[in-house]
C-alpha positions, -999 to 999 in steps of 0.1 A, spaced: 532 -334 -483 493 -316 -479 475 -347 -487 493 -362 -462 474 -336 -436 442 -342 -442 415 -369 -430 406 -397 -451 380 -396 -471 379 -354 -463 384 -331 -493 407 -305 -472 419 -297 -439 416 -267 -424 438 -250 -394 428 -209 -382 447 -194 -352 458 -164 -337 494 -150 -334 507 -125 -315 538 -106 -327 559 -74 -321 541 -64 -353 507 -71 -333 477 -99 -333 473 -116 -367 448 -139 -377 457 -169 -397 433 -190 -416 454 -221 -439 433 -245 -464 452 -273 -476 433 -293 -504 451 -317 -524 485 -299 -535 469 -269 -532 472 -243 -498 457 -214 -494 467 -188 -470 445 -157 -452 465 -130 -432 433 -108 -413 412 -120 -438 434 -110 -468 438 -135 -491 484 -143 -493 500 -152 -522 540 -142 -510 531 -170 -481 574 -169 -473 565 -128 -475 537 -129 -445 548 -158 -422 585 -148 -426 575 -123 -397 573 -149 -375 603 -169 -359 601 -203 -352 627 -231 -337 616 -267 -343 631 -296 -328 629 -325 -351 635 -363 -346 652 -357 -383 674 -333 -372 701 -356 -373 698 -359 -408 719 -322 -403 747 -341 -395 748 -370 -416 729 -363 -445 736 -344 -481 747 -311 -487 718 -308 -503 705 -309 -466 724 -284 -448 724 -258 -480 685 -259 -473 686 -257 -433 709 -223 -437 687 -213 -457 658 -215 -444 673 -199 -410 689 -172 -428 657 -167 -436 640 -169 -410 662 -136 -402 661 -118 -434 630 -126 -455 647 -113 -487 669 -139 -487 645 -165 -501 635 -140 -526 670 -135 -540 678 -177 -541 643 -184 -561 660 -160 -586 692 -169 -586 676 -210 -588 658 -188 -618 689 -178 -641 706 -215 -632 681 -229 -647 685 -206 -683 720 -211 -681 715 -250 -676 690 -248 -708 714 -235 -729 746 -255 -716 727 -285 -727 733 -273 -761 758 -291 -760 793 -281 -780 779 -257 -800 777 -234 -765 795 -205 -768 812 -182 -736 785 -150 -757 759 -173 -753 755 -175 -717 772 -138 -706 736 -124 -698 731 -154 -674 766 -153 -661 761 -118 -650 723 -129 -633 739 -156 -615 772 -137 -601 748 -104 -590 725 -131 -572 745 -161 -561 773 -137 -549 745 -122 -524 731 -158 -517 769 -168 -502 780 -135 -486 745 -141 -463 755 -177 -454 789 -171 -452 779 -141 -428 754 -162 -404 775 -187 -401 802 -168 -391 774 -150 -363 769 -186 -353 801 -206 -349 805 -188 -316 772 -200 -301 772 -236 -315 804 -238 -301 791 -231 -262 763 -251 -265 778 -280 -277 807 -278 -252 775 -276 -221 754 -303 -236 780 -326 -246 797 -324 -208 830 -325 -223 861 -303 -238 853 -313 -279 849 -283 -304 825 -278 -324 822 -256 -352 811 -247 -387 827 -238 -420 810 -229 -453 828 -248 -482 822 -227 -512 826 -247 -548 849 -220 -554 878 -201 -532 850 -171 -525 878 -151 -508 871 -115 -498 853 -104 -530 827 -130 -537 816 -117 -569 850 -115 -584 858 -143 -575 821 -162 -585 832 -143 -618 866 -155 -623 855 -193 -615 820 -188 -640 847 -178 -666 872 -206 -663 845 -237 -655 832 -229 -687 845 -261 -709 837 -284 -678 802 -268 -678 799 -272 -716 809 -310 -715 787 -315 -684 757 -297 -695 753 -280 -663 768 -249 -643 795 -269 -616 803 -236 -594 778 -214 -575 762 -218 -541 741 -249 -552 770 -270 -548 780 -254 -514 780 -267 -486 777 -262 -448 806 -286 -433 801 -297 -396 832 -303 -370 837 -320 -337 876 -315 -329 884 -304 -363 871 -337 -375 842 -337 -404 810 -350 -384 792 -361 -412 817 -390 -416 837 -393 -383 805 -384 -352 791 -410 -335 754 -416 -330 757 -393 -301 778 -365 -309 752 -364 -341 727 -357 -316 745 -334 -298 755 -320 -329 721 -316 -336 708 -304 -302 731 -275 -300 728 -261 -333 684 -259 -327 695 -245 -296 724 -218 -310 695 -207 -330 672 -193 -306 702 -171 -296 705 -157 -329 675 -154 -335 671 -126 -299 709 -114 -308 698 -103 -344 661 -93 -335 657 -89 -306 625 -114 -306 623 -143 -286 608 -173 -310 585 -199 -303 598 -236 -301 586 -267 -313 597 -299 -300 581 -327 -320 591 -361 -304 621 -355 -294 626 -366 -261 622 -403 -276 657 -398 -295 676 -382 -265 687 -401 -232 684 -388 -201 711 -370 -199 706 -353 -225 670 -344 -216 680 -329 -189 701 -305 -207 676 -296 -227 651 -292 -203 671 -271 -185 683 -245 -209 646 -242 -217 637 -235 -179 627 -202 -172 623 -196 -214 602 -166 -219 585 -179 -252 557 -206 -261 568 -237 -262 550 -266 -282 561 -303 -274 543 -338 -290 554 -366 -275 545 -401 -266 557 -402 -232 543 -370 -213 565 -382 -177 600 -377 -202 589 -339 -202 612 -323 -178 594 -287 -176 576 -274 -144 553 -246 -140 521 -236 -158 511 -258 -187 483 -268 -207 482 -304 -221 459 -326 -242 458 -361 -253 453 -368 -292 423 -393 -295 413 -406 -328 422 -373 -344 407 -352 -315 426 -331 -290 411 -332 -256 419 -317 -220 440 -339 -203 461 -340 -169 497 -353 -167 512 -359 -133 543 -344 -125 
């Protein structure tokens, strides 16, 4: 939440930095106030802010990540999609309109019985054009990424388990998505009527996770979560440089604190040598495995300042 971000008792926070990009140096000046943000790209005032920062590819390591693993479909839909993404800026653009037209065909589908199939065709045809585009991108990343997730996993978990991915449409998508979105729109129509609500389309997707053909959101083990977790950050810095071409910067917020040492080494490793900027927080500054050049500062009372860490 903004308001969460700024200092108590201060009407807004402020952050300005500089970002260097295949596209060039950009300066970027973001006020949060309240629940409101404003955002300045070289001085130019942003209102597509997913338009302008989609240029720029970032991996974050999160102490939630596990929530990946274990939490709702609700969860995963929105980690896909932010990653897809983070590859192909339209995307969001085409699931804000498609989250559009669900919500006029929910309107009129809570109607109630007098709904009829004429009723809701101009809708139908907004949410197959859309939603069929929405699926054929995740179903088309996660494809790209199965591979990847599947080597890291093997090397950070230090044993022979698989790991994959499958996208679990609400419908059997087949080889023609829109047809088939069609065909299921047309014959969920009574259970949408007596719901009041549209029960097939990528909203009610999901993005399964596997460890030996097993579902890890009900069968992984505190650890294998992790790992689970680990790997698929990590599969995503190689798509990002296999489908760009652009190395991202990475963000590790805490993390070390949820990892043992094993698997910070691991980590550590893989990111040895890495080409990018790396940011890390932590609470323990000696759990950093890294060498070479690096600048760190202590957080005082809400300052940064200089500081040096032994190694």
């Amino acid at each position: 939440k903004h308001e969460e971000l700024i200092t108590i008792g201060a009407s807004e926070a402020r952050i300005k930095g500089e970002i260097e990009s295949p596209a060039g140096l950009d300066e970027v000046h973001i006020v949060l106030g309240g629940e409101k943000r404003t955002i300045k790209l070289n001085g130019k005032l942003v209102y597509n802010a997913s338009k302008a920062l989609g240029r720029y590819n970032v991996v974050a390591f999160l102490p939630s990540d596990i929530e990946l693993v274990k939490g709702s479909p609700q969860t995963r839909r929105r980690y896909l999609d932010a990653l897809i993404f983070s590859l192909e800026p339209a995307h969001l653009t085409e699931l804000r309109k498609y989250h559009r037209f669900l919500v006029q065909r929910n309107a009129i589908l809570s109607k109630g019985r007098n709904v009829t199939p004429e009723s809701l065709e101009i809708w139908d045809e907004k949410l197959i054009e859309t939603g069929s585009r929405v699926i054929s991108r995740r179903l088309e990343y996660v494809k790209k990424m199965t591979p990847l997730l599947g080597r890291i996993y093997a090397d950070s978990s230090g044993s022979r388990s698989e790991a994959s991915l499958r996208y679990a449409a609400s419908f059997a998508a087949g080889d023609d998505v829109e047809a088939a979105y069609a065909e299921s729109l047309k014959a969920s129509f009574a259970k949408d009527r007596a719901r009041g609500h549209t029960t097939v389309g990528p909203h009610r997707d999901n993005l399964s996770f596997f460890i030996d053909g097993r579902d890890a959101s009900v069968y992984a083990s505190q650890g294998e979560s992790k790992n689970f977790a680990l790997a698929l950050r990590a599969s995503e810095i190689d798509l990002i440089k296999t489908t760009l071409g652009k190395t991202p910067v990475l963000l590790l917020d805490d993390v070390t604190s949820e990892l043992d040492e094993r698997r910070r080494k691991f980590l550590f490793g893989m990111l040895a040598g890495f080409p990018g900027q790396i940011f890390i927080t932590t609470t323990n500054p000696e759990e950093v495995l890294l060498k070479g050049e690096m600048k760190t500062f202590r957080i005082r009372k809400g300052r940064a300042e200089p500081a040096l860490v032994k190694r």
